[in-house]
N, C-alpha and C positions, 0 to 999 in steps of 0.2 A: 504493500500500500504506500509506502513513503518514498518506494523508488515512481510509482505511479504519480504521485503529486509533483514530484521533483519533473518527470517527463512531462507532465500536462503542461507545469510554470516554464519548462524552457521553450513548449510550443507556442504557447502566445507572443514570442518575441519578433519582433519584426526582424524580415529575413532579404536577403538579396535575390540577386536571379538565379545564385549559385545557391540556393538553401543555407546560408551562412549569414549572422548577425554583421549589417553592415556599421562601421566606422563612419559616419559621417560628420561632414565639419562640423563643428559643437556652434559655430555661428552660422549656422542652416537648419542646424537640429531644433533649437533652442529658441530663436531672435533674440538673445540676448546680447546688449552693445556692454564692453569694458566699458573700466573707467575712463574717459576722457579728461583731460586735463590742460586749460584754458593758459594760455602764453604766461598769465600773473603767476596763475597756480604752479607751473612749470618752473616760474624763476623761484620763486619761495621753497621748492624743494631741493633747489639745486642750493639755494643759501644756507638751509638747514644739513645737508648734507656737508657745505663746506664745516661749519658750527661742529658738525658729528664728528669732525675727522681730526679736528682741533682744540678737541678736548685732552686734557694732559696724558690718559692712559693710553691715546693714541697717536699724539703729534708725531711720535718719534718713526711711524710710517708714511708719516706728510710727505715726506720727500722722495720716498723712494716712490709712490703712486704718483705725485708727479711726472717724475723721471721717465717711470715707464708710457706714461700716457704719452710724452712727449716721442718716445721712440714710435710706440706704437703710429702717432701720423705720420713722422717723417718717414717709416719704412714700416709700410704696410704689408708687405711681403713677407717678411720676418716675424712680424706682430704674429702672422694668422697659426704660426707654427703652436703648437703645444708646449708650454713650459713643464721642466723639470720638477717631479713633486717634492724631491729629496734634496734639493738643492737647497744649503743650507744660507738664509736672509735672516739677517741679525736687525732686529727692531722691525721688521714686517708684519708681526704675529701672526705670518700664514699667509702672507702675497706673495703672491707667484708668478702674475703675468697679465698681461691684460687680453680678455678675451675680441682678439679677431676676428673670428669666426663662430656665428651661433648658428650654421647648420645643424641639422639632428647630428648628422653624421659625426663630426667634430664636437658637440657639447655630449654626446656618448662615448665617443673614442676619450674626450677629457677624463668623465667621471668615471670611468674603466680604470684610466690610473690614479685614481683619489683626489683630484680636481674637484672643484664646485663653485658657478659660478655667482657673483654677488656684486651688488652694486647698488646705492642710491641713485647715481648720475650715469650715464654715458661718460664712455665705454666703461662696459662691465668687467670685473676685476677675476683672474683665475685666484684662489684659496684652495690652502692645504695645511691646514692645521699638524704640530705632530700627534696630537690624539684627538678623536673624533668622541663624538658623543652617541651611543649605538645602544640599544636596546633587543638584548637576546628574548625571545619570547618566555622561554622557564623563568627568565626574571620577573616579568610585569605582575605591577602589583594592582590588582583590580578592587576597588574599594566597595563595600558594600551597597553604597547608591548607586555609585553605577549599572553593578549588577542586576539592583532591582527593576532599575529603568530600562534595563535587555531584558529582566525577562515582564516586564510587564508590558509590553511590544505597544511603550506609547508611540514611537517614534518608528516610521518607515526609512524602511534603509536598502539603499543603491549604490551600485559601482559603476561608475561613467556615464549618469545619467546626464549630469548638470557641469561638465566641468569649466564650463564658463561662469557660472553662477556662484562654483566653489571658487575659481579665479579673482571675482569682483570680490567676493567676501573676502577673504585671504588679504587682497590690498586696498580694501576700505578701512577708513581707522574710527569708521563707528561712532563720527561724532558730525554733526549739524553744521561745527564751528569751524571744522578743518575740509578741506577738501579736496589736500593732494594725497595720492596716493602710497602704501608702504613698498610697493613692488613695483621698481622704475617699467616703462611700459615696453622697451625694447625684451625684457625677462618675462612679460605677461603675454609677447605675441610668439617667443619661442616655446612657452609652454605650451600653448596650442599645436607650431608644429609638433614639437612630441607628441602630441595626443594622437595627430592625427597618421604619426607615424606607428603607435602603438605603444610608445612608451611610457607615456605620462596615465596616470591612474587619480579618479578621484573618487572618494567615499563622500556620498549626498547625505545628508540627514534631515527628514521632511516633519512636520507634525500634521497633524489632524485634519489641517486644514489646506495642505500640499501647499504648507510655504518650508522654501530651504530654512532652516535656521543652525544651519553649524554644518563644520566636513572639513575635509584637508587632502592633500594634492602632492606628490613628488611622484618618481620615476624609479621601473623595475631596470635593475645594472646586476645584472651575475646571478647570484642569489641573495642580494641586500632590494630593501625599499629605500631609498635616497624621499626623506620628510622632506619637503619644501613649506608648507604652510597650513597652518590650522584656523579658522576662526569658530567662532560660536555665539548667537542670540539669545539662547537661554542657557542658564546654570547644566553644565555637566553632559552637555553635549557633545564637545572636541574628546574627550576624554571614553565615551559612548564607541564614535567614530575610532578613537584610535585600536580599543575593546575588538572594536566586529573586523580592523583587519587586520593586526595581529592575530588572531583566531584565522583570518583563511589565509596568510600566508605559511603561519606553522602549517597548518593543512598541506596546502601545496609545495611544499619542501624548502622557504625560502629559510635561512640563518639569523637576517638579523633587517634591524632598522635602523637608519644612519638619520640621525636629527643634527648633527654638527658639533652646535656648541650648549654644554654642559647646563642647564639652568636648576634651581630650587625643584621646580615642580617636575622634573625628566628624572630629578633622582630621587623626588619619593613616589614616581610611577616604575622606578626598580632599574633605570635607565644606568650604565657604567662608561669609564673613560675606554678604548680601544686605543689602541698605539696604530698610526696611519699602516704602516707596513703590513699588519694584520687584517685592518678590513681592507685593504688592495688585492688581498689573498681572494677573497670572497666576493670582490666588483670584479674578477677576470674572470670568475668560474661561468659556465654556463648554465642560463635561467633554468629551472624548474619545467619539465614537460608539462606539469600537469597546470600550469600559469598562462600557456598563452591564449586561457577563453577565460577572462576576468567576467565574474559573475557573482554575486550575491545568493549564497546556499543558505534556505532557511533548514534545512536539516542540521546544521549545526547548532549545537547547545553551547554559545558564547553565557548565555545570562549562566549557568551553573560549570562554565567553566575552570578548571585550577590549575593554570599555567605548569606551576611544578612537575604535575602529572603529565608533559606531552599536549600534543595537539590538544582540541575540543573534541568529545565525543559528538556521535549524532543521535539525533532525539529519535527514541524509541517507535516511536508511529505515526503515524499521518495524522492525525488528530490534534499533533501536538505544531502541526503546522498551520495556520490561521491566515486569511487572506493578506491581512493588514503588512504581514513579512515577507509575502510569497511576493519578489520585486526584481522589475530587471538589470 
């Protein structure tokens, strides 16, 4: 019966000519417009961005991102190559290079070698911290409200439904008063082409009333998730969202989740330092077979799952599946 439910929910998906769930541009799929950001808006972030770089804990990279931006125009040629990730930059905290090229092709062949790119302003800056912030799934620690609200299926939950919608949220900052963006817009139209290349992945999280209000977004590399961006509208949502794909990557054989840098709240979700050289081990390996149909399994028991014990198990019957989860 619950393989039966499972076959019924993957037949309602819309399918190509070739019987295969099609990829479509998420701005065809959706009508959803990014942020746009008005010439005013545009210089006020570039000034805030100077302010961010100029603060005492980071002046001492001021000049070397300079420097490089400066090479970067004059030899554009050189720019586009890959920087070395091991190459040792004293006062950079992790610059590496400046990104020349944001094809798929090239910001995947980057983050294969432990690259990642980041940026307030143009041009976007190659980073390689020596230890990353990664979260093994036996680690995460799932906190009792969480789980309640998995398993009391308030919230509908989707993989690649909205990833524009999870885009705009990610780089809204949520407030009436401000109204430039957290995610410079050159970084928000390569994450689309990943998407539409295949690699970029987002967890939707809907309420009641089929509004988005929370999810997060980065890219499958080897057998890592590369985090890029979480937001959330209500209390305990990003946290929900992080819950149900930790659960289907342990499923699907991936290793680990790369969040970057270290915060309060990643190390009481069970989150640890990795030393670079370690997770470059795991962004060369190749992805998971059982990864390349990203889909949202409601046979999976996320709400009574215990990390420590391995994957999620699956829920005992069909019954225990209810329309509200059954999602594409």
């Amino acid at each position: 019966m619950l393989e039966k439910s499972i076959a019924e929910h993957r037949a309602t998906e819309p399918k190509d000519s070739n019987g295969s769930s099609p990829r479509m541009s998420p701005l065809k799929r959706h009508g959803h417009v990014l942020p746009h950001e008005p010439l005013d808006v545009a210089l006020v972030r570039h000034i805030l961005a100077l302010a961010w770089a100029l603060q005492p804990k980071r002046i001492g990279a001021f000049p070397k991102i300079i420097g490089m931006m400066i090479h970067h125009y004059l030899t554009p040629a050189v720019a586009r190559k890959l920087p070395d990730p091991e190459r040792k930059r004293p006062g950079a905290s992790g610059l590496c290079g400046v990104v020349g090229d944001t094809s798929v092709e090239t910001m995947m062949e980057g983050m294969r070698k432990g690259l990642y790119a980041m940026g307030h302003v143009d041009p976007m800056k190659w980073w390689s911290p020596e230890e990353r912030c990664v979260l093994s799934f036996s680690d995460l620690k799932i906190s009792e409200t969480t789980a309640r609200f998995l398993r009391s299926r308030r919230y509908r939950i989707t993989f690649d439904a909205d990833p524009v919608g999870v885009l705009a949220g990610c780089a809204a900052l949520h407030s009436k008063h401000q109204r430039q963006t957290r995610i410079a817009p050159t970084m928000l139209r390569t994450a689309l082409d990943l998407f539409d290349a295949g690699h970029m992945h987002s967890v939707d999280i809907w309420d009641v009333d089929g509004e988005l209000v929370g999810g997060l977004y980065g890219y499958d590399v080897g057998t890592v998730f590369v985090h890029e961006g979480s937001f959330q509208t209500e209390s305990h949502v990003s946290n929900i969202a992080l819950a149900v794909l930790a659960g289907h990557l342990a499923d699907w054989g991936f290793v680990l989740i790369d969040s970057k840098h270290m915060t309060d709240d990643y190390r009481a979700l069970g989150y640890h330092n990795m030393p670079r050289r370690d997770l470059r081990v795991h962004l060369q390996k190749p992805a998971p077979k059982s990864a390349k149909r990203w889909w949202f399994d409601p046979s999976l028991n996320i709400g009574d799952w215990n990390p420590a014990e391995g994957p999620p198990k699956r829920k005992k019957s069909a019954s225990d599946i209810t329309p509200d989860v059954i999602t594409t």
